[in-house]
C-alpha positions as CSV (number, residue, x, y, z in Angstrom):
1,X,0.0,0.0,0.0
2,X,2.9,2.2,0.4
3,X,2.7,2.3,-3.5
4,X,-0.8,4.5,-3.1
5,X,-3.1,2.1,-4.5
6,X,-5.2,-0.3,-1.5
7,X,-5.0,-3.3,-2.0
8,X,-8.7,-4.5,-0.6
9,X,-10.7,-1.5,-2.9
10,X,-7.8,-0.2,-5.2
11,X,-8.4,3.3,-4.1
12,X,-5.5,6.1,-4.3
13,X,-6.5,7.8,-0.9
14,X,-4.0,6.4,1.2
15,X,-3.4,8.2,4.9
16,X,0.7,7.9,5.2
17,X,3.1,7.6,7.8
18,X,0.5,7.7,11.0
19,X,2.5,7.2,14.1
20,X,1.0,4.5,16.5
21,X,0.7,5.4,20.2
22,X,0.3,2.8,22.6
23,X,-0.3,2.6,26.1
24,X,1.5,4.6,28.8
25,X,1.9,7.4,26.6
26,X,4.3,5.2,24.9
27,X,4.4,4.4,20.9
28,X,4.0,1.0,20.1
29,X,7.5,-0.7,19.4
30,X,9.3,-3.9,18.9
31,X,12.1,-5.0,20.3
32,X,15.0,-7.8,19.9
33,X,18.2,-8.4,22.1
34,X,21.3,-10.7,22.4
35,X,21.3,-13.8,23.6
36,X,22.6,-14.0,27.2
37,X,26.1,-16.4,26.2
38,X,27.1,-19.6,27.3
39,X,29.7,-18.2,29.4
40,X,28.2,-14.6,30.7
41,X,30.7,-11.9,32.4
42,X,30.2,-10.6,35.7
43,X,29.0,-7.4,33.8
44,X,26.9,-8.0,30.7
45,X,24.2,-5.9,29.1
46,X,22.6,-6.9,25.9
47,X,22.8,-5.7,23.0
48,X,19.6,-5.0,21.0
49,X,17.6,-3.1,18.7
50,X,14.4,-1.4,18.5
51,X,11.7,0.4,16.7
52,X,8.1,2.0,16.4
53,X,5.6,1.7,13.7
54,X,3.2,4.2,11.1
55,X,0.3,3.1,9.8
56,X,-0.7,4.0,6.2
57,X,-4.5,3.8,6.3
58,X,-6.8,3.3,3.4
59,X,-9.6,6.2,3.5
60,X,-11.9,4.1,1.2
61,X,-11.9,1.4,3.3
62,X,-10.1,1.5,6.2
63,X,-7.4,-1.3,5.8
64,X,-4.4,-0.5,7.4
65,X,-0.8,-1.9,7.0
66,X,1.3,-0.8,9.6
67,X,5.5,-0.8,8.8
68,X,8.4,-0.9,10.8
69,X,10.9,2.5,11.0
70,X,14.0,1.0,11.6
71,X,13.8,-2.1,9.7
72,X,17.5,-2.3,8.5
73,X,18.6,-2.4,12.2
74,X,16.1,-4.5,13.8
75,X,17.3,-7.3,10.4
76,X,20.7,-6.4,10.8
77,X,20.4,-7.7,14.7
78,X,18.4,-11.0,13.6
79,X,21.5,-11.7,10.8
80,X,23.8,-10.9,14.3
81,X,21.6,-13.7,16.1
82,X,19.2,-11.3,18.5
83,X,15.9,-12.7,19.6
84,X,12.4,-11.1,20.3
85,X,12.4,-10.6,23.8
């Protein structure tokens, strides 16, 4: 649908980019992080990566596909091995 055409009613008024909000005040995100290792240090924090969502919303009929904005990091950590957490 990003193209501008809906794909439920083929109509052209497409509503782009609408941030999500989600509860708390808070936008809805996803997030993924490292696996804790085998062998963890006394210190360890995980690595991971993040990221909210916009909507693009068809005005004909209301369908709504929703995308992630930072994609490229969030598949760069799944190559690296992160998991939804």
């Amino acid at each position: 649908m990003k193209s501008g055409t809906c794909p439920k009613c083929g109509s052209n008024e497409i509503l782009p980019e609408l941030r999500l909000h989600g509860g708390g005040g808070h936008p809805t995100y996803v997030d993924i992080k490292e696996p804790e290792p085998a062998t963890r240090p006394f210190i360890w924090a995980p690595k991971s990566e993040q990221s909210q969502f916009v909507a693009y919303i068809c005005g004909g009929c209301g369908y709504a596909e929703y995308y992630a904005v930072n994609y490229k990091a969030l598949n760069e950590g799944r190559q690296k091995g992160y998991i939804s957490g």
